[in-house]
C-alpha positions as CSV (number, residue, x, y, z in Angstrom):
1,X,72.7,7.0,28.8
2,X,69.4,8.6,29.5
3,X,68.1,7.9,26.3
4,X,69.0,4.1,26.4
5,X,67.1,3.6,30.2
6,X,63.9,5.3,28.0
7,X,64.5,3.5,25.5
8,X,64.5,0.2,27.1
9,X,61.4,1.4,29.5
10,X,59.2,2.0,26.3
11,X,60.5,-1.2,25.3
12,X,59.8,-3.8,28.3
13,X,56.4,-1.8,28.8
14,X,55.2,-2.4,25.1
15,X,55.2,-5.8,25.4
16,X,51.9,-7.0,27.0
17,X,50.9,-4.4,24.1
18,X,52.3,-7.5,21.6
19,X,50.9,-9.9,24.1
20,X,47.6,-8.6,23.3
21,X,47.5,-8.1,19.8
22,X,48.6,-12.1,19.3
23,X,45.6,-14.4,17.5
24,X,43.9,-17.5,18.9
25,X,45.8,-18.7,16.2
26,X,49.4,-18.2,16.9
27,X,48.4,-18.7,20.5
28,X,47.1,-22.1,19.7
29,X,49.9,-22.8,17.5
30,X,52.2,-22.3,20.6
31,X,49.8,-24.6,22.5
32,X,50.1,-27.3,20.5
33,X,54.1,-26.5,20.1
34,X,54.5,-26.4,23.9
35,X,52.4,-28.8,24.9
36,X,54.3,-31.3,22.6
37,X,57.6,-30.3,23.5
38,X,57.4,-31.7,27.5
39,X,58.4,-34.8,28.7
40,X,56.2,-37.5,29.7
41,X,56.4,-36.7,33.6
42,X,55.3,-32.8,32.8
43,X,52.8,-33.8,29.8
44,X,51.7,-35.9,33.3
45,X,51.7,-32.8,35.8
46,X,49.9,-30.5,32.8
47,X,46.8,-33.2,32.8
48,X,46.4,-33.6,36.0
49,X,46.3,-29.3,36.6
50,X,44.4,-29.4,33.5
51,X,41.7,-32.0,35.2
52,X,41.5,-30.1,38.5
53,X,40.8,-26.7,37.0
54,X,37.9,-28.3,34.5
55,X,36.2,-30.0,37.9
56,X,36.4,-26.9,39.5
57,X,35.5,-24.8,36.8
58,X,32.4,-26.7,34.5
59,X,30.5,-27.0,38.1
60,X,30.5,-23.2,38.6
61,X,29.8,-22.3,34.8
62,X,27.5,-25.3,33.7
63,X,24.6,-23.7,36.1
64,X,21.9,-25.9,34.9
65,X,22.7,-26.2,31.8
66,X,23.1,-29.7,30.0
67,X,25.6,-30.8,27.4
68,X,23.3,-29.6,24.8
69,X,23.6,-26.2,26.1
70,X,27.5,-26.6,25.8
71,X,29.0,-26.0,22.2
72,X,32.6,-27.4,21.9
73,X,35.2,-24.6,22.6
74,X,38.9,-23.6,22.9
75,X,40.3,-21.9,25.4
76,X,44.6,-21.2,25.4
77,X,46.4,-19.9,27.8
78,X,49.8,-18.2,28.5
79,X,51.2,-19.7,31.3
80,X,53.9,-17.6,33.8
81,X,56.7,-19.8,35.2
82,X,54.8,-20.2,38.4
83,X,52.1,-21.2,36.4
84,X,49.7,-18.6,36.7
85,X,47.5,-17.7,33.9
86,X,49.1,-14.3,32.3
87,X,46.7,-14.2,29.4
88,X,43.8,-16.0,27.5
89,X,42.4,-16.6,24.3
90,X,39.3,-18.5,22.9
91,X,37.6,-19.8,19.9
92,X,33.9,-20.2,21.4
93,X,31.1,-17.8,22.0
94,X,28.5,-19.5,24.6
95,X,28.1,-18.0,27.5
96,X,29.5,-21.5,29.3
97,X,33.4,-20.9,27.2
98,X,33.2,-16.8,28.0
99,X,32.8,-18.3,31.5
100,X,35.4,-21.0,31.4
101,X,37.8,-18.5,30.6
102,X,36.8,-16.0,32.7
103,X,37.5,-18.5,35.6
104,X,40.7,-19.8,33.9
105,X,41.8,-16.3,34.4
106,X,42.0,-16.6,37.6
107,X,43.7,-19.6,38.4
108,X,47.3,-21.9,38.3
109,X,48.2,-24.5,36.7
110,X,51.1,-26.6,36.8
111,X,54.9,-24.8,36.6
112,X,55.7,-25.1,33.5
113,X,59.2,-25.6,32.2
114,X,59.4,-22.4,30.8
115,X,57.9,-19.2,30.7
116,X,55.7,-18.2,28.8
117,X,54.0,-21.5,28.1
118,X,51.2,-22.2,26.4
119,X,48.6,-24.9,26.7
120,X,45.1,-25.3,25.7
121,X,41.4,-26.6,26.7
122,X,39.9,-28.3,23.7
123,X,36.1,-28.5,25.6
124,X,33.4,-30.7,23.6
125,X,30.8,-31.7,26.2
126,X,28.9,-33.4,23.4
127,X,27.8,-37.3,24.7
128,X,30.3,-39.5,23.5
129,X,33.1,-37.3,23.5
């Protein structure tokens, strides 16, 4: 019996190991997976979140820095089932998406209908975008 309850300790506390070692790439694949997967009243709920966080979040990290100054960029996240963002990943190296996700770290988003969830930020603040 002992061996079992260590067993299945070592096993729930390797997983944010497994988390961590997952690519942008899977983790975008299960973006686009999950975000097409929702109905039309949560695909609803997800923009809306999804708008509040980038008008909170470009003001603090844009500085004064113009469009110009802001390569497009991806940012993923793994959403909990309150929402919260349990992990991050990006495709992106200006200083404006390592701050974007930074911030995203921080915050909520919708409740998704399942946990984990995973959604993305496809950011391209190039004029005519």
């Amino acid at each position: 019996m002992g061996r079992i309850i260590l067993f299945a300790a070592l096993a729930v506390s390797a997983l944010p190991v497994f988390a961590a070692t997952q690519s942008y790439a899977d983790a975008k694949a299960l973006a686009d997976r999950d975000e097409a997967s929702v109905s039309k009243a949560q695909s609803a709920a997800l923009l809306a979140s999804q708008k509040a966080v980038i008008e909170r979040i470009v003001p603090a990290c844009a500085g004064g820095v113009g469009p110009a100054g802001m390569p497009p960029f991806v940012v993923v996240v793994e959403l909990d089932a309150a929402g919260k963002v349990a992990a991050t990943w990006r495709e992106g190296s200006s200083d404006f998406a390592v701050c974007f996700e930074q911030q995203l770290g921080t915050l909520s988003l919708f409740a998704p209908p399942r946990a984990p969830f995973y959604t993305s930020f496809e950011m391209s603040m190039s004029p005519g975008d």
